[in-house]
N, CA, C and O of each residue as an XYZ file, in Angstrom:
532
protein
N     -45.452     -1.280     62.308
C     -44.388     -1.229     63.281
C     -43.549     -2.516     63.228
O     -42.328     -2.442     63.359
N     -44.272     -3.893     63.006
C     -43.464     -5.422     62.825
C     -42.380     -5.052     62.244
O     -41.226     -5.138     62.663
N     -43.059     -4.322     60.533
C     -42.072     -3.874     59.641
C     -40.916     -3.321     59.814
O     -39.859     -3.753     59.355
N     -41.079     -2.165     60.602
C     -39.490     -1.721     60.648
C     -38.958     -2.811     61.818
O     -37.846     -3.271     61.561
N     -39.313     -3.088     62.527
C     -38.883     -4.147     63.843
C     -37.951     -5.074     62.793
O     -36.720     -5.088     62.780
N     -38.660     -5.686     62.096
C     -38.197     -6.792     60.982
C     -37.131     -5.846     59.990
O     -36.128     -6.499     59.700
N     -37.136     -4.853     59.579
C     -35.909     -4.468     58.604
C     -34.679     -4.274     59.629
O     -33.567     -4.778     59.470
N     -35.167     -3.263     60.962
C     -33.927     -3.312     61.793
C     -33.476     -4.489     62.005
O     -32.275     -4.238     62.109
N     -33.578     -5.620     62.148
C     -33.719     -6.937     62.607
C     -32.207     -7.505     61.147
O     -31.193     -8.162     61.382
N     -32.614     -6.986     59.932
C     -32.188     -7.566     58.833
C     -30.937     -6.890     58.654
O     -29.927     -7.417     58.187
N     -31.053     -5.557     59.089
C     -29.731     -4.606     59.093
C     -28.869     -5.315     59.683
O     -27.863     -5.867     59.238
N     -29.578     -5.259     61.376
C     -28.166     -5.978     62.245
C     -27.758     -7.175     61.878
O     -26.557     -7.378     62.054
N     -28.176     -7.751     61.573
C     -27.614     -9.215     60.822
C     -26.643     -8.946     59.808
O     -25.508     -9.412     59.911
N     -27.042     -8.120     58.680
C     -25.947     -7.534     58.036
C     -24.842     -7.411     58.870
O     -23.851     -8.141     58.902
N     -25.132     -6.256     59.661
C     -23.659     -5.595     59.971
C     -22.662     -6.402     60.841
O     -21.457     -6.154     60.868
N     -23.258     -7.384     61.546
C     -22.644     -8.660     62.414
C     -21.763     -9.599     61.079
O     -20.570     -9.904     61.096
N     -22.643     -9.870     60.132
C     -21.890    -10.502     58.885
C     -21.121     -9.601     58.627
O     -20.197     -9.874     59.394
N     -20.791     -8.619     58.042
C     -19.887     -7.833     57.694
C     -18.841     -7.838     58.682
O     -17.703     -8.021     58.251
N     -19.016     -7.653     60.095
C     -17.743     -7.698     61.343
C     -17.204     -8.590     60.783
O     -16.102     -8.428     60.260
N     -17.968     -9.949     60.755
C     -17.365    -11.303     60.873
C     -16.553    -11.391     60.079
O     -15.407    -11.660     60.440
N     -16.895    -11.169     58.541
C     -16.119    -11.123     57.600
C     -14.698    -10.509     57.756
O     -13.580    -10.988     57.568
N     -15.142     -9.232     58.183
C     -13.653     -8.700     58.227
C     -13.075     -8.893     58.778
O     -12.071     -8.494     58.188
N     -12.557     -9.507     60.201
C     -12.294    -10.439     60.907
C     -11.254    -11.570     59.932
O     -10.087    -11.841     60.215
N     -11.899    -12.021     58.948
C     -11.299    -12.821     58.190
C     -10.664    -11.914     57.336
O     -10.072    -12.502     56.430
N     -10.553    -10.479     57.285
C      -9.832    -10.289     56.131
C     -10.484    -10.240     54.996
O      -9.878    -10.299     53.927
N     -11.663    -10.139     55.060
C     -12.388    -10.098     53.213
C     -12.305     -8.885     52.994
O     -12.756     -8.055     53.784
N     -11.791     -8.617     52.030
C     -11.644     -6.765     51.460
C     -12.903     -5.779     51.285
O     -13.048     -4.564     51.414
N     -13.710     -6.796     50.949
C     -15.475     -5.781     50.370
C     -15.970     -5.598     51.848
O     -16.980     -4.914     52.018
N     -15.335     -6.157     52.933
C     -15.957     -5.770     54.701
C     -15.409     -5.052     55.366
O     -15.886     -4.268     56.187
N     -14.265     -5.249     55.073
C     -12.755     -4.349     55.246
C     -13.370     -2.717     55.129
O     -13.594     -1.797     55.917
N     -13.459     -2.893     54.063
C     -13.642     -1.553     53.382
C     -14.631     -0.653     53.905
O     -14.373      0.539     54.073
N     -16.071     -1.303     54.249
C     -17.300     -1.001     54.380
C     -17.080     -1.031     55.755
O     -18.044     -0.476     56.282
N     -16.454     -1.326     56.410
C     -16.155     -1.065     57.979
C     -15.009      0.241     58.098
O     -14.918      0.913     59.126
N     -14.336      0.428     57.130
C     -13.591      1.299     57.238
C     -14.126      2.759     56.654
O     -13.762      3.912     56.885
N     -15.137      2.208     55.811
C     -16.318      3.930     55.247
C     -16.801      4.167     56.460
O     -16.602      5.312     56.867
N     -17.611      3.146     57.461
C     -18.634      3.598     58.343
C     -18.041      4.305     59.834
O     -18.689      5.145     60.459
N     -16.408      3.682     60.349
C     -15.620      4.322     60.760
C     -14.839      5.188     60.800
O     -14.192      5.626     61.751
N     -14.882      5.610     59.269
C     -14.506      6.810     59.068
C     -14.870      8.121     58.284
O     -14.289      9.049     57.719
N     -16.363      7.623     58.601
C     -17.418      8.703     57.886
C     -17.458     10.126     58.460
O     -17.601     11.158     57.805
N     -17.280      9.995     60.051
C     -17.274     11.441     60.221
C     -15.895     11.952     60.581
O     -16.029     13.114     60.964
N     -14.981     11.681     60.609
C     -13.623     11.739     61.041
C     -12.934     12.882     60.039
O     -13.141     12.909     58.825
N     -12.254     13.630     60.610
C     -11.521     14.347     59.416
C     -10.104     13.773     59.415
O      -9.628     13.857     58.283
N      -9.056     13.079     60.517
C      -8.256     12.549     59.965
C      -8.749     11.065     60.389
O      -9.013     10.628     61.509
N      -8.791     10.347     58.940
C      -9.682      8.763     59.255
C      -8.263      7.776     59.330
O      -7.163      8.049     58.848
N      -8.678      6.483     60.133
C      -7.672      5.646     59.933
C      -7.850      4.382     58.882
O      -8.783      3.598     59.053
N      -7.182      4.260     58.096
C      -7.574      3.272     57.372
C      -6.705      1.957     57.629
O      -5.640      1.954     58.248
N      -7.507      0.504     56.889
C      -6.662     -0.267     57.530
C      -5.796     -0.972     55.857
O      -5.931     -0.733     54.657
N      -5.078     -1.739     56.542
C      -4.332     -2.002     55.449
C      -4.451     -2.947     54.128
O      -3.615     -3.303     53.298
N      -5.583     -3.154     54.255
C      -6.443     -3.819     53.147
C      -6.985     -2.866     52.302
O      -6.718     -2.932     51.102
N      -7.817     -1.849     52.798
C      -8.420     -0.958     52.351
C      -6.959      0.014     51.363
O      -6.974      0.286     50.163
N      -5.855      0.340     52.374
C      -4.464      0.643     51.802
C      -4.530      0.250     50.188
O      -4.844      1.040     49.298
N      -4.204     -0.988     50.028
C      -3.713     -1.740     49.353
C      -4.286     -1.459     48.148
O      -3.798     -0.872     47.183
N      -6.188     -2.296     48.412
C      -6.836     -2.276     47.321
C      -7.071     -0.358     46.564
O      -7.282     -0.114     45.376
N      -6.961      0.539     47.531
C      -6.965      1.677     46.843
C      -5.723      1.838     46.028
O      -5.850      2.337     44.910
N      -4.443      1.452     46.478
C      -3.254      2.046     45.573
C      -3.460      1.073     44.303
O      -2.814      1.371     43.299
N      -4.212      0.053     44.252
C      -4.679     -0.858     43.018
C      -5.576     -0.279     42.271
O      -5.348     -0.381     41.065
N      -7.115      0.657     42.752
C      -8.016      1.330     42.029
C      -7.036      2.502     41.587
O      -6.908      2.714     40.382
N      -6.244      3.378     42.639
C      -5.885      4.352     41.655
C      -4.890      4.136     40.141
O      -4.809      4.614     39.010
N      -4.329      3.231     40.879
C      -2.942      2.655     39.554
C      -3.714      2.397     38.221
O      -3.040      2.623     37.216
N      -5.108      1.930     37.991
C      -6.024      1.433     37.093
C      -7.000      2.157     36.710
O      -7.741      1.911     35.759
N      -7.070      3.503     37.759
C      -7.880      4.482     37.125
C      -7.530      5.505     38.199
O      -8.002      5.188     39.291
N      -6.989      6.392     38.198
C      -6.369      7.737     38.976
C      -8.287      8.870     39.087
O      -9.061      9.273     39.955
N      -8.141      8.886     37.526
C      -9.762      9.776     37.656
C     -10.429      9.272     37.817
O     -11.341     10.056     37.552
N     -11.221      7.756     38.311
C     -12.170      7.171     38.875
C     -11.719      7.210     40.268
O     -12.656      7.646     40.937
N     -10.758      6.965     40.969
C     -10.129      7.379     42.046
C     -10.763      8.759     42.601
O     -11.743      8.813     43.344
N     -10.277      9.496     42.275
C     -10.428     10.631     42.310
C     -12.034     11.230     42.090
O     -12.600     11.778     43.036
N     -12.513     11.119     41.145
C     -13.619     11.238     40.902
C     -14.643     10.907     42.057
O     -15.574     11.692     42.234
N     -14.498      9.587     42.995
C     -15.369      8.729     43.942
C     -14.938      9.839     45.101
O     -15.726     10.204     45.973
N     -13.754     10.259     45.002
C     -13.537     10.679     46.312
C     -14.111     12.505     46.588
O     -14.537     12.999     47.632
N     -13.894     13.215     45.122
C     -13.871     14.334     45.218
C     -15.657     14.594     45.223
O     -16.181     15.400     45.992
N     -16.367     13.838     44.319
C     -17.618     13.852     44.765
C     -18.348     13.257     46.442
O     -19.473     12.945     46.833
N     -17.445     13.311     46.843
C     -17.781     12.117     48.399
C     -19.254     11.327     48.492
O     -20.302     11.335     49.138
N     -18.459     10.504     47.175
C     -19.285      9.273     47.158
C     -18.872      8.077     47.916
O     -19.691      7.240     48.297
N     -17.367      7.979     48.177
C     -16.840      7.168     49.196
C     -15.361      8.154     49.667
O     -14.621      8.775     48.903
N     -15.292      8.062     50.784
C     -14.122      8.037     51.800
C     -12.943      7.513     51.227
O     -13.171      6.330     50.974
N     -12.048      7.750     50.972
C     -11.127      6.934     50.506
C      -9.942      7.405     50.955
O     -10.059      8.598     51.234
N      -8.465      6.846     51.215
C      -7.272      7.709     51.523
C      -6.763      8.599     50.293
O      -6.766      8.512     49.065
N      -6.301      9.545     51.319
C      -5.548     10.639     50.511
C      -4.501      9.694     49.216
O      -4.370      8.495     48.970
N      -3.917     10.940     48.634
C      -3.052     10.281     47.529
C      -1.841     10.417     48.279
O      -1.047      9.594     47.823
N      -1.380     10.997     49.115
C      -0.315     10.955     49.989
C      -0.221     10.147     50.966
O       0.855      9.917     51.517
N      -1.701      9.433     51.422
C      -1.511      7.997     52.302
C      -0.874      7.366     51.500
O       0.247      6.893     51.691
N      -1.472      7.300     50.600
C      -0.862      6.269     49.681
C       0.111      6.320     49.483
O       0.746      5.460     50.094
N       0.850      7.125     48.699
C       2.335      7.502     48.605
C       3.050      7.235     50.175
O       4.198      6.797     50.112
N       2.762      7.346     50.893
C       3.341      7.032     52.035
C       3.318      5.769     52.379
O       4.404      5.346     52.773
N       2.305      4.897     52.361
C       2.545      3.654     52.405
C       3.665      2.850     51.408
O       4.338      1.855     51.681
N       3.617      3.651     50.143
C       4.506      2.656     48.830
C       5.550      2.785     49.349
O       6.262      1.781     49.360
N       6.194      4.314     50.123
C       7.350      4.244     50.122
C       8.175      5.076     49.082
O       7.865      4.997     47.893
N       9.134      5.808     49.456
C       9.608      7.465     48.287
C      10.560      6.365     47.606
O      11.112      5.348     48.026
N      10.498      7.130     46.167
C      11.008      6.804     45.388
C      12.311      7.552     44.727
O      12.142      8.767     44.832
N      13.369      7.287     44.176
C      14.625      8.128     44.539
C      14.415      8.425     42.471
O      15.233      8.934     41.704
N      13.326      7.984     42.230
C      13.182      7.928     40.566
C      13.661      6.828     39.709
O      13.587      6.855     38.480
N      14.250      5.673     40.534
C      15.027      5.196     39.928
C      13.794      3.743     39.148
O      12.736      3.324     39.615
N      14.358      3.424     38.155
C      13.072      2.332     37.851
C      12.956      0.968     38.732
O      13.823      0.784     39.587
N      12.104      0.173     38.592
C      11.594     -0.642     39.825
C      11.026     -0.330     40.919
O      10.748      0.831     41.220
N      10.784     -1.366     41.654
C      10.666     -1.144     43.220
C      11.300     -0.559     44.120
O      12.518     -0.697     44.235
N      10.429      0.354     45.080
C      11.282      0.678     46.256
C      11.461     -0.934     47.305
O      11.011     -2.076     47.217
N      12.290     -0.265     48.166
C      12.046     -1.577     49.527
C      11.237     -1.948     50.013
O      10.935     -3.106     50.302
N      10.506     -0.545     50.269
C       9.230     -0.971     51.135
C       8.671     -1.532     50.256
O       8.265     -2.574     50.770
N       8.361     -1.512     49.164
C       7.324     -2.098     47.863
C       8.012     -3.378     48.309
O       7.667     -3.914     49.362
N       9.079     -3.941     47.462
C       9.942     -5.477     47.982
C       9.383     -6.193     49.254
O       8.942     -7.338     49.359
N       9.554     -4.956     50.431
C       9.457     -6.210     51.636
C       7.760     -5.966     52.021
O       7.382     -6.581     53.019
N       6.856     -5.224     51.396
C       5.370     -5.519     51.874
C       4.870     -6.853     50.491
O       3.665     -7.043     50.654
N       5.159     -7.349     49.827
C       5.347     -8.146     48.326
C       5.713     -9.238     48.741
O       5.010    -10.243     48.632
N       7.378     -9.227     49.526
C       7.357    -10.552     50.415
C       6.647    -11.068     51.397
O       6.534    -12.271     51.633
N       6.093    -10.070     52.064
C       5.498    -10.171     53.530
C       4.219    -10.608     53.120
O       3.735    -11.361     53.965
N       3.294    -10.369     51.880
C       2.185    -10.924     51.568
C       1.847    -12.333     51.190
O       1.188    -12.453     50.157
N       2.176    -13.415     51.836
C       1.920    -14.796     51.821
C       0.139    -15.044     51.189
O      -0.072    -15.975     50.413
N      -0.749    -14.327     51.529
C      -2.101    -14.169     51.308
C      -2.229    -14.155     49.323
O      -3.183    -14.600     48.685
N      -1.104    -13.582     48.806
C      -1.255    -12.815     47.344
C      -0.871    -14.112     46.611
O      -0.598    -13.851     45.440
N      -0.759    -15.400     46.895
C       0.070    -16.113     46.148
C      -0.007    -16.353     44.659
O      -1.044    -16.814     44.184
N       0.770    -16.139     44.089
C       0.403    -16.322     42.427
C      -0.217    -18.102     42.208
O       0.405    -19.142     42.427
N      -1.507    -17.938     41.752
C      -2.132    -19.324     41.257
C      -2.085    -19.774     40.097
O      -2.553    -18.910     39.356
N      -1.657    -20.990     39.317
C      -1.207    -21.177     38.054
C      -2.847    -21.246     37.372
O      -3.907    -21.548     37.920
N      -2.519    -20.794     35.819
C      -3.746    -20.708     35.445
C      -4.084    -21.950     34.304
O      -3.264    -22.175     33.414
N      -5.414    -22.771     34.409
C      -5.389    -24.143     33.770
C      -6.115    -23.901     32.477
O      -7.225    -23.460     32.773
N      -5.957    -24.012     30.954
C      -6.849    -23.778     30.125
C      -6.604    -25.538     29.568
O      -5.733    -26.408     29.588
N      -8.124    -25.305     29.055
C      -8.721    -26.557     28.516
C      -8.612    -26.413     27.157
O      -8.934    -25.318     26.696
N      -8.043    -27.688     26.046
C      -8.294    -27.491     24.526
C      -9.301    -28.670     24.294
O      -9.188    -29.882     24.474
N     -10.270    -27.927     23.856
C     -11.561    -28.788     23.003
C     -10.496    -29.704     21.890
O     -10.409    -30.928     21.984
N     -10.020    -29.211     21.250
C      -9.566    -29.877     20.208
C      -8.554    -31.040     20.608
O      -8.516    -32.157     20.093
N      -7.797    -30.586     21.563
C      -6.860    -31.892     22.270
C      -7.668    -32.650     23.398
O      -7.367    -33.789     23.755
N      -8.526    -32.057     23.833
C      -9.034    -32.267     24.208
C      -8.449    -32.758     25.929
O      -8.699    -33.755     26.607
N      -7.785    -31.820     26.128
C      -6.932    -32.209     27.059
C      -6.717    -30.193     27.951
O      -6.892    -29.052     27.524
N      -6.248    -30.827     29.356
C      -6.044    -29.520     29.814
C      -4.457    -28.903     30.282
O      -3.853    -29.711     30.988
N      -3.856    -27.879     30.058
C      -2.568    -27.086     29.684
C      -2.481    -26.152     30.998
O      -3.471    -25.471     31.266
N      -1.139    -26.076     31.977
C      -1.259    -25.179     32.944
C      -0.628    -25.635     33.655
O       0.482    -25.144     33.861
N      -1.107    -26.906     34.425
C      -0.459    -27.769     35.546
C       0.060    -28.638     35.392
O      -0.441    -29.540     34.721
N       1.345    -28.754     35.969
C       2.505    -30.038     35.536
C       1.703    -31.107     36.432
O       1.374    -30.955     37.609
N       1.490    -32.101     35.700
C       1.307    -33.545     36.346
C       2.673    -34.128     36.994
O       3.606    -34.457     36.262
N       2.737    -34.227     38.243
C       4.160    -34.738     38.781
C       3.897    -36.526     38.994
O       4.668    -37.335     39.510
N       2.729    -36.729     38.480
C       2.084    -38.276     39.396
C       2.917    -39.132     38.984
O       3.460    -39.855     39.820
N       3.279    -39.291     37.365
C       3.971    -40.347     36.258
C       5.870    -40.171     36.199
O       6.691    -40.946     35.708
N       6.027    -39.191     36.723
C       7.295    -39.031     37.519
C       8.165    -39.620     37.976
O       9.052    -39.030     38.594
């Protein structure tokens, strides 16, 4: 009996970490708060993290997308949430607006410069040194 006392014990700790997290916005809590809220629901609400990172899994794999969802191995939004969130497209190439102004509005996404190291120069390539300036 300790035993399960002690696993329930380990769960709730989990799931308090997981709140917390998402709270901050971490996507892997996000998400897992948004399966367990919308496990029995037939129209579920999703939040806009969860949004996001799905129109990213489907863009990179449509039949793994699909596949997770049609086996209901996870919950996931429709393909028409999605499409509804991007915003209709008139066909024309590029971005819609809404694409533009949710892109601006994401301060969180910032592009980070990337630093590679050469063994042979032995020196590292990426970031402008402004110090000698």
């Amino acid at each position: 009996m300790q035993e399960k006392i002690d696993n329930y014990s380990k769960g709730q700790h989990c799931v308090v970490k997981i709140e917390s997290d998402a709270k901050d916005l971490e996507p892997r809590a996000v998400f897992l708060l948004d399966q367990i809220y919308n496990y029995s629901l037939k129209k579920p609400r999703w939040s806009e993290v969860t949004v996001r990172h799905c129109i990213a899994w489907r863009y990179i794999s449509s039949k793994g997308y699909e596949f997770a969802k049609k086996s209901q191995f996870l919950k996931a939004p429709s393909r028409r949430t999605l499409d509804r969130y991007m915003g209709n497209s008139q066909g024309d190439p590029g971005l819609t607006n809404l694409i533009k102004n949710r892109i601006t509005a994401e301060d969180d996404m910032a592009i980070k410069e990337k630093m590679e190291y050469s063994r042979t120069e032995d020196t590292f390539y990426g970031i402008a040194n402004t110090e000698n300036e």
